[in-house]
Residue, then its C-alpha position, 0 to 999 in steps of 0.5 A: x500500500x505504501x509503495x502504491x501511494x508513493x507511486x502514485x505521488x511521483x506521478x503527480x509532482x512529474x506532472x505538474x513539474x511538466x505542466x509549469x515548463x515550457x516545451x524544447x521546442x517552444x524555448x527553441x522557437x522564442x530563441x530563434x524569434x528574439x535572434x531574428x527580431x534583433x540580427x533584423x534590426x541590426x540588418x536595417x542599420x546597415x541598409x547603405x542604399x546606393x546613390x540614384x543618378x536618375x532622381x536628379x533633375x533635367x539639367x541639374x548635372x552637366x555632362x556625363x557621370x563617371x566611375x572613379x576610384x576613389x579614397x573617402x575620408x576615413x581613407x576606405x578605398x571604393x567607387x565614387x560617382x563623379x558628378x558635375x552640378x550645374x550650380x543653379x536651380x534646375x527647377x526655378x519655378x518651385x525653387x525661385x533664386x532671390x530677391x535679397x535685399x529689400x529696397x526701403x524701410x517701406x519694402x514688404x516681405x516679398x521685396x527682400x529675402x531672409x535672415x537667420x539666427x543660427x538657433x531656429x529663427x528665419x526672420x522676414x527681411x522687409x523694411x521694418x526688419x533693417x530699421x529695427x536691427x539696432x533693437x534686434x541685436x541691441x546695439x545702435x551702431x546698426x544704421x543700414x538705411x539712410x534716415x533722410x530717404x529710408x533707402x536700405x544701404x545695398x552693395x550688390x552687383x559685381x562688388x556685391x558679389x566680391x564683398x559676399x565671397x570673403x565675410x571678413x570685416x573690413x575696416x571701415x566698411x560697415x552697415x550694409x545689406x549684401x546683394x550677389x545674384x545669379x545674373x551678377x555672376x552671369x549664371x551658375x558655377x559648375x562644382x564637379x564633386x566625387x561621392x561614394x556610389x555606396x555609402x561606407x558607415x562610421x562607427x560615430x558621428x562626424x561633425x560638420x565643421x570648416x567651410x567645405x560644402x557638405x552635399x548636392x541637391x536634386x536641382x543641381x545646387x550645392x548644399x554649403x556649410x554652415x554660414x560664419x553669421x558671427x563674422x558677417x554680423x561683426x561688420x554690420x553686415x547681412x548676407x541676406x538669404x533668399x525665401x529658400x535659404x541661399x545666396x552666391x558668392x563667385x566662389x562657391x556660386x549660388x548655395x543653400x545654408x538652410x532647407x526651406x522646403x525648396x528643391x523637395x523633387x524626390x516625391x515618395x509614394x508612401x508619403x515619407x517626406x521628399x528627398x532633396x539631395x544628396x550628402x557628401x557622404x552617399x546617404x540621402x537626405x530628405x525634406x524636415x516633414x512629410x506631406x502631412x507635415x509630421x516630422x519623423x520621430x526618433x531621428x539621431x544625432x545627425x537627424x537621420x533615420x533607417x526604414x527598409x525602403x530608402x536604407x539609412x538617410x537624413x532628415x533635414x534640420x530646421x529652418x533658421x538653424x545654419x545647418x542643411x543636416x547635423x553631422x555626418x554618419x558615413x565617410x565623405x567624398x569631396x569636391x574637386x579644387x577645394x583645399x585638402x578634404x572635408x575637414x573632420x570635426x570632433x567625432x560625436x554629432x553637430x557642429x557649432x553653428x556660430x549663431x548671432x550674436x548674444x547679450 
């Protein structure tokens, strides 16, 4: 009797020891998911999808495109496309050039161009903008317009576009609205540059720093650094942009400083935000929101993102922040005839982007 109710007990602890645990099968099939789930995930943040010559606008590059060999800036060895930009829109009608600088201190909005300060503000350079610099910046030594006639101090033309092309101070020479557009410089400046057919990863994040250019957009504009504001300021000066963030000096030609919704060719089928250009390192850079205009959510450092259509791409950064995007997070081809290459920035994300100045 007593060896049936010990079997008996036996029988039941093995079952419910076997009912509370799971099947080999099962545990095997919860490893096998959360593996999947994670070697995906880490797939997707390594998606580097290759530079699209066709999503550039007619006319936007001239001549023929050419594979190179090149060495990127984190010295990797691969091919780059050799693309030569025609260095003005190639869409005037959704990207118009200009106007600049507003004619009086009675000029409206739609006279004169626009103004940053490096921190997220655009500010509407009209009339009532240059008569109140010297309230905006607390500071009256600023007087750019002349206090018999309202007429704003402008430099344009060929002096325009030869003050605008070194923001240095110049001694003596100060309180003026700079003026240099694409018919002062008798058209576009062809940039010829070299970028990486496929984009080579970084571990971190490299700052956008020096006076390089960082990329191109869709219609054949160069997308430029960040503007030394706190230089321009110095001399009382305004290197006015117009309403889609850029202006031309005969070095660099016409270029944006900020994307202000110009350029936005690369329209997305699934409602993702349009793509505009490309950066300096081969990943794709696309319009702040979407059509909706939503803003992606849970961008990075440099404002970029993975989805499993467009691979790893950028965002780009608000208007009034002197940044077309905030760092690079791929090694970067470079453009033909400037000093050396892209200049590399502490690593770790943005750069300082020399607002105005502060009280």
């Amino acid at each position: 009797m007593q060896i049936k109710l010990t079997l008996i007990l036996s029988i039941i602890l093995t079952s419910l020891v076997a009912g509370c645990s799971e099947p080999d099968s099962l545990i095997k099939d919860n490893a096998t998911t959360d593996s999947s789930q994670e070697q995906q995930k880490a797939s997707e943040q390594l998606i580097n999808a290759p530079v699209d010559l066709s999503l550039f606008a007619d006319g936007a590059i001239v001549g023929d495109v050419e594979t190179v060999e090149c060495t990127l800036s984190g010295g990797t060895e691969t091919s780059c496309y050799r693309i030569t930009i025609a260095g003005a829109p190639a869409d005037p009608d959704s990207s118009p050039e200009g106007p600049y600088c507003p004619p009086t201190i009675e000029s409206s909005a739609e006279e004169g161009g626009t103004w940053i300060d490096g921190e997220g503000t655009v500010y509407q350079v009209d009339g009532e903008f240059i008569k109140n610099l010297s309230t905006l910046y607390k500071d009256k030594k600023w007087q750019m317009y002349d206090i018999n006639t309202g007429e704003v101090i402008v430099i344009d033309g060929a002096k325009g576009c030869e003050v605008a092309g070194d923001p240095r101070p110049i001694p003596g020479f100060n309180n003026f609205c700079l003026s240099c557009s694409l018919e002062d410089l008798e058209g576009g400046i062809q940039k010829t540059v070299l970028i990486p057919k496929v984009p080579v990863p970084l571990t971190e994040p490299n700052a956008i720093n020096g006076r390089s250019n960082t990329g191109i957009a869709l219609n054949g504009v160069l997308f430029g650094p960040p503007a030394p504001l706190d230089m321009i300021l110095s001399s009382y000066t305004l290197g006015v942009l117009d309403d889609c963030g850029a202006h031309a000096n005969p070095h660099e030609g016409y270029h944006y400083h900020s994307a202000n919704g110009c350029s936005e060719i690369g329209i997305q089928e699934d409602g993702h935000s349009a793509m505009i250009g490309y950066a300096l390192d081969g990943y794709a850079i696309y319009a702040k929101t979407d059509k909706g205009s939503i803003e992606s959510d849970g961008l990075d450092a440099c404002g970029g993102e993975t989805d499993s259509i467009r691979g790893y791409h950028y965002h780009a950064s608000a208007p009034g922040t002197n940044q077309i995007f905030g760092c690079f997070m791929g090694e970067t081809g470079y453009f033909e005839g400037e000093e050396g290459r892209p200049e590399r920035g502490p690593e770790g994300g943005p750069g300082d982007n020399q607002g105005p100045p502060k009280e």
